[in-house]
N, CA, C and O atoms as a Tripos MOL2 file, in Angstrom:
@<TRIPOS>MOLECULE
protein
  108   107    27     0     0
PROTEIN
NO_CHARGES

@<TRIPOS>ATOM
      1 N         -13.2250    0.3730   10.7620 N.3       1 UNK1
      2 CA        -12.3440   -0.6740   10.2160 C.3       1 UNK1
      3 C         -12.8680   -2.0500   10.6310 C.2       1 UNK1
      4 O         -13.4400   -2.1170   11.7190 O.2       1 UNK1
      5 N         -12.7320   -3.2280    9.8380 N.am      2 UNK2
      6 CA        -13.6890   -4.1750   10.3130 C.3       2 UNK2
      7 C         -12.7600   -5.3050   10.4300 C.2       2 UNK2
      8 O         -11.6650   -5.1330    9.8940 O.2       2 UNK2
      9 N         -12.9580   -6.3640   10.9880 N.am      3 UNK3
     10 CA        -11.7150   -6.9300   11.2780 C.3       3 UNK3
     11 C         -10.9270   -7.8710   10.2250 C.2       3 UNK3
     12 O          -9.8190   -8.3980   10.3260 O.2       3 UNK3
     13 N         -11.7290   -7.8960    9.3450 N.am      4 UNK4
     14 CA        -10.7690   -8.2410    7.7200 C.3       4 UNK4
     15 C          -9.3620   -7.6610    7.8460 C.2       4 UNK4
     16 O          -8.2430   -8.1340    8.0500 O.2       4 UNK4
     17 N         -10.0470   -6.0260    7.5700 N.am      5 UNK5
     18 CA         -8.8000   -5.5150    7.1240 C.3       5 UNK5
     19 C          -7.9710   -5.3570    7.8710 C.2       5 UNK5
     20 O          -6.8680   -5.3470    7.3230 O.2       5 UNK5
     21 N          -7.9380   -5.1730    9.2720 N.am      6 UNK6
     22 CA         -7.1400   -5.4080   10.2660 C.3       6 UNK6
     23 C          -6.7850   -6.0480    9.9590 C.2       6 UNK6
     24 O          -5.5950   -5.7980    9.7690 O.2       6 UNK6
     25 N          -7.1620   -7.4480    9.5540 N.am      7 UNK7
     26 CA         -6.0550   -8.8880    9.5890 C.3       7 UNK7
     27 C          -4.9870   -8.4000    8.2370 C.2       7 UNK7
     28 O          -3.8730   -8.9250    8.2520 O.2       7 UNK7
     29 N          -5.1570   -7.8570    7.5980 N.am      8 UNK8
     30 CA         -4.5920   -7.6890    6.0600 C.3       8 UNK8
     31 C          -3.4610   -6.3030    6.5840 C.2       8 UNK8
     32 O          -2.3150   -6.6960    6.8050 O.2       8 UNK8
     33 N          -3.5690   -5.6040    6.6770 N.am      9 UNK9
     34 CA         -2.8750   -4.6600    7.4640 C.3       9 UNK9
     35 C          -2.0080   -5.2290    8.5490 C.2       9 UNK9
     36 O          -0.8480   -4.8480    8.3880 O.2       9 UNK9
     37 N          -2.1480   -5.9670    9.5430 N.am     10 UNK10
     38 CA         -1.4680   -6.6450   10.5340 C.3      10 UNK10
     39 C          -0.6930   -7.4380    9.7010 C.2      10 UNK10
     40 O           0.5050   -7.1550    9.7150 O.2      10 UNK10
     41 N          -1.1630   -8.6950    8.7070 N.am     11 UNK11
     42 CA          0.1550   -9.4930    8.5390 C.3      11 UNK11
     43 C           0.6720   -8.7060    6.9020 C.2      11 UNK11
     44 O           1.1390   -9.4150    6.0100 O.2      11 UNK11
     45 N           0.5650   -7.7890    6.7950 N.am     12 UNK12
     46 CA          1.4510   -7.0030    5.7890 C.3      12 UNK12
     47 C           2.3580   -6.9150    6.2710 C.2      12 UNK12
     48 O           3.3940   -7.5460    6.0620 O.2      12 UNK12
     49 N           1.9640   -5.4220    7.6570 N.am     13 UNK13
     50 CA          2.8840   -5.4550    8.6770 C.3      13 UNK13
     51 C           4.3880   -6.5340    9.0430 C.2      13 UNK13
     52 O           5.6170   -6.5230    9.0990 O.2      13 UNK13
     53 N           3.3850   -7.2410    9.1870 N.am     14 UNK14
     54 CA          4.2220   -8.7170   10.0000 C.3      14 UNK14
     55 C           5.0050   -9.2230    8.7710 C.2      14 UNK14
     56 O           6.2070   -9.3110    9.0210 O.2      14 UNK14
     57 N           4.6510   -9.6030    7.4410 N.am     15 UNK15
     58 CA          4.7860  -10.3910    6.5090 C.3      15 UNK15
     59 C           5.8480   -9.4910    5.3960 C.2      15 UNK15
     60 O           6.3080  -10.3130    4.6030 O.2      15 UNK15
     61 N           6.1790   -8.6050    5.2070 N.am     16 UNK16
     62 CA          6.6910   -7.3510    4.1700 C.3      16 UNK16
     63 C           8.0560   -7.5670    5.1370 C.2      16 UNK16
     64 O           8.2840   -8.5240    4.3960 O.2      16 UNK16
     65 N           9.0910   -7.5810    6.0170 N.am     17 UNK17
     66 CA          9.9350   -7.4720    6.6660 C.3      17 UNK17
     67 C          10.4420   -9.0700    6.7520 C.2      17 UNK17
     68 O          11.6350   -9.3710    6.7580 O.2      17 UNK17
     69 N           9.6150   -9.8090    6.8020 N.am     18 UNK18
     70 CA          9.9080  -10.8340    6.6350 C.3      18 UNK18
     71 C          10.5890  -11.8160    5.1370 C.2      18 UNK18
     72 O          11.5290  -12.5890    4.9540 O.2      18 UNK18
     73 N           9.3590  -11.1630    4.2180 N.am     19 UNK19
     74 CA          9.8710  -11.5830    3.2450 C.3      19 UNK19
     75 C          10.9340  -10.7700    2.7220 C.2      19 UNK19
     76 O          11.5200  -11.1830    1.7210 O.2      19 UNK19
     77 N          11.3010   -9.5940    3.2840 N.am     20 UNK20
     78 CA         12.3140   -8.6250    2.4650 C.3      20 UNK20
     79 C          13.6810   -9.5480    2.8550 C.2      20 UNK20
     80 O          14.5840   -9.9370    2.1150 O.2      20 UNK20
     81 N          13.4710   -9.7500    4.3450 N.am     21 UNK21
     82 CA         14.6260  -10.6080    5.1410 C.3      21 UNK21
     83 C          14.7270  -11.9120    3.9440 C.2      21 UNK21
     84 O          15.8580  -12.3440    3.7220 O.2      21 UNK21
     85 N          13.9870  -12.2980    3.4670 N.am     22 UNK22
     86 CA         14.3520  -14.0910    2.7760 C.3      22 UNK22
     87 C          14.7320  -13.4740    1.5160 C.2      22 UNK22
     88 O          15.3760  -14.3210    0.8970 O.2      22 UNK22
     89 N          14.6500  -12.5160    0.9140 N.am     23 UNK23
     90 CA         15.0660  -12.3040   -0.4180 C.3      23 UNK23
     91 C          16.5850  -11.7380   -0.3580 C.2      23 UNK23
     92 O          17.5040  -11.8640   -1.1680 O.2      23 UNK23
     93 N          16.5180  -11.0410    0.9430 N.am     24 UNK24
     94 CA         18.2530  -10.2690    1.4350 C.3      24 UNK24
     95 C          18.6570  -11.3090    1.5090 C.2      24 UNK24
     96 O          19.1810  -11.4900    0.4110 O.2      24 UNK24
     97 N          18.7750  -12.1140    2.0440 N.am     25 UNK25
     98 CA         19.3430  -13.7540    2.6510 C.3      25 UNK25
     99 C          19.2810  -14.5430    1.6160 C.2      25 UNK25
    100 O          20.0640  -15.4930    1.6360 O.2      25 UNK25
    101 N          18.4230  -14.4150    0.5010 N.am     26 UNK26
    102 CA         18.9620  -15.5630   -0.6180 C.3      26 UNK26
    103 C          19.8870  -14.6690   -1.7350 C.2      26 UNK26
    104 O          20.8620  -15.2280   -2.2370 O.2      26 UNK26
    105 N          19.6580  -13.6890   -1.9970 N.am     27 UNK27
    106 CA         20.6980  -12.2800   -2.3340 C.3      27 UNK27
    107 C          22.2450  -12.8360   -1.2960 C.2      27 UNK27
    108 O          23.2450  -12.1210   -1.2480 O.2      27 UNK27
@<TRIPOS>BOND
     1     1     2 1
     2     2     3 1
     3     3     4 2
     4     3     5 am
     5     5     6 1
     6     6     7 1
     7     7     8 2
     8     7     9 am
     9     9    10 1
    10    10    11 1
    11    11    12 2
    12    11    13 am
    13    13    14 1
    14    14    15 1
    15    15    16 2
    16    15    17 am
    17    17    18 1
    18    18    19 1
    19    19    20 2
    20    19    21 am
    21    21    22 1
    22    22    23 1
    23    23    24 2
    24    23    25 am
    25    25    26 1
    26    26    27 1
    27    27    28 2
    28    27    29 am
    29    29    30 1
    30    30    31 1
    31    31    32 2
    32    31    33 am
    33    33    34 1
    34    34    35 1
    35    35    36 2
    36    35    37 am
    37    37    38 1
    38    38    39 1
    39    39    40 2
    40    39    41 am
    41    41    42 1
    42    42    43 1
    43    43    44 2
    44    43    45 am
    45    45    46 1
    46    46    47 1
    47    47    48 2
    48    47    49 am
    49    49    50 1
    50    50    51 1
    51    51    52 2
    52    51    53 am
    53    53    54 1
    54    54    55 1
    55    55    56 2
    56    55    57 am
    57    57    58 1
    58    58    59 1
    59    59    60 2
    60    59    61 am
    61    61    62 1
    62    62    63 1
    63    63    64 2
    64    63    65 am
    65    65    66 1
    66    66    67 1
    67    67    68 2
    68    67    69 am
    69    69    70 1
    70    70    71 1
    71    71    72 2
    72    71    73 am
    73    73    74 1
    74    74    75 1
    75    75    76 2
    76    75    77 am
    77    77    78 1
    78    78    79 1
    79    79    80 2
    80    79    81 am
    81    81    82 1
    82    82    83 1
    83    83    84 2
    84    83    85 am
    85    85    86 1
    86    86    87 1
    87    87    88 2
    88    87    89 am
    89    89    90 1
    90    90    91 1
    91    91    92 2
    92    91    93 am
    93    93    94 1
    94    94    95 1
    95    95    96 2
    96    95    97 am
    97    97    98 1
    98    98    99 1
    99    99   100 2
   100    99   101 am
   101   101   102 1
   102   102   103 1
   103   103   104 2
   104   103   105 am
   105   105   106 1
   106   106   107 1
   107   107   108 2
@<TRIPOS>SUBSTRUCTURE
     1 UNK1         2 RESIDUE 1 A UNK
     2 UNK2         6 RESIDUE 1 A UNK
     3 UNK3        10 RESIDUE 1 A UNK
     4 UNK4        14 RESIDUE 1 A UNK
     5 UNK5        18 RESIDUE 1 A UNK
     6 UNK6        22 RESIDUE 1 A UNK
     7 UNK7        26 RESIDUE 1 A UNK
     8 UNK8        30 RESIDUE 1 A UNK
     9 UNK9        34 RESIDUE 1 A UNK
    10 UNK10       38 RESIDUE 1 A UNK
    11 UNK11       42 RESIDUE 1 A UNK
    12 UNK12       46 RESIDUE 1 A UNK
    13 UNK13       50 RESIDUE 1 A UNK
    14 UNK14       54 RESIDUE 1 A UNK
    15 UNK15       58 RESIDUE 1 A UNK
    16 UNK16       62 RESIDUE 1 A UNK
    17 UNK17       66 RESIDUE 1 A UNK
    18 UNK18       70 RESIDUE 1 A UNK
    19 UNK19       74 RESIDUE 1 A UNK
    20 UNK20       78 RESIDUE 1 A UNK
    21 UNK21       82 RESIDUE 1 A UNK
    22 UNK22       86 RESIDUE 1 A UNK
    23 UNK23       90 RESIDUE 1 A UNK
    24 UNK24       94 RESIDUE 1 A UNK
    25 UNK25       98 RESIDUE 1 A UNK
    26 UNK26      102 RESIDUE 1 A UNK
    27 UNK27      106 RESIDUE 1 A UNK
């Protein structure tokens, strides 16, 4: 794994929960 995709995988991670939170919250 090379560290691209790490980064892409990590802020999915990070970023998918987050934005679910701003769409619940403008819902």
């Amino acid at each position: 794994m090379t560290l691209a995709q790490f980064a892409m995988i990590f802020w999915h991670d990070l970023a998918a929960p987050i934005l679910a939170g701003i769409i619940t919250a403008a819902i």
